[in-house]
C-alpha positions in Angstrom: 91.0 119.5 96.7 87.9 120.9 95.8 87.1 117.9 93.2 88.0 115.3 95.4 85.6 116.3 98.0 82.9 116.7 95.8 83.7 113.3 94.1 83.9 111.4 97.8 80.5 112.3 98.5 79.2 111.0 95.3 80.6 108.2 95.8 77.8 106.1 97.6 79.7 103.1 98.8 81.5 105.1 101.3 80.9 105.6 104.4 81.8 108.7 106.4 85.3 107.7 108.4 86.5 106.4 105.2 85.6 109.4 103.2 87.7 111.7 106.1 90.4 109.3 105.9 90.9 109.5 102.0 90.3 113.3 102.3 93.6 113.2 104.1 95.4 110.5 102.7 95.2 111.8 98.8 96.8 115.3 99.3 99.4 113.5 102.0 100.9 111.4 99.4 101.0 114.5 96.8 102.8 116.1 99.5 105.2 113.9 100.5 109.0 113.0 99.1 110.7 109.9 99.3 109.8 106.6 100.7 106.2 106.1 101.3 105.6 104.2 104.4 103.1 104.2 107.1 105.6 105.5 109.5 106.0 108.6 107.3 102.3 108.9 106.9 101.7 109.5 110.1 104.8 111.6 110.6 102.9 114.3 108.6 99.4 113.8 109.6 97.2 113.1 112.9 97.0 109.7 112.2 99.2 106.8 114.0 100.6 104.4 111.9 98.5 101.3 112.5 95.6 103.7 111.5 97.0 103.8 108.1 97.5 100.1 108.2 94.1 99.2 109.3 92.8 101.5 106.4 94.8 100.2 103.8 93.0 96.7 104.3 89.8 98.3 103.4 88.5 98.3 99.8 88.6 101.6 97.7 87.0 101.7 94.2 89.8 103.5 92.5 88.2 103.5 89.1 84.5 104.5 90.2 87.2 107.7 92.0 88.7 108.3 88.5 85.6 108.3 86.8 83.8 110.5 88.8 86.9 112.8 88.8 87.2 112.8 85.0 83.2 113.6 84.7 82.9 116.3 87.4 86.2 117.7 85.4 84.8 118.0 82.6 82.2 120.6 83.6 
């Protein structure tokens, strides 16, 4: 989780409650099994379910994530 952090803050379109949220979110959905719902989010995490939802409506550059991940990788 290392790389993910260090890739979040060099990320500069982020702000900080989104960067704590996806710090959370990424190694929830590694850990869970099965169905995928906000419901089961929060089941494993601090977050309530229309936390999740409210966050999901935001925008997340994906591919500036995977770029970044792939460079800082690389080293």
């Amino acid at each position: 989780m290392e790389i993910v952090n260090t890739v979040l803050q060099q990320m500069s379109s982020l702000k900080k409650p989104q960067r704590r949220f996806i710090r959370v979110l990424l190694p929830l959905l590694m850990c869970l099994r099965g169905r995928v719902n906000f419901r089961n989010l929060s089941r494993y995490s601090d977050y309530h379910e229309k936390t999740f939802s409210r966050w999901y409506r935001r925008a997340f550059d994906f591919t500036e994530f995977n770029r970044l991940s792939f460079g800082s990788s690389r080293r």
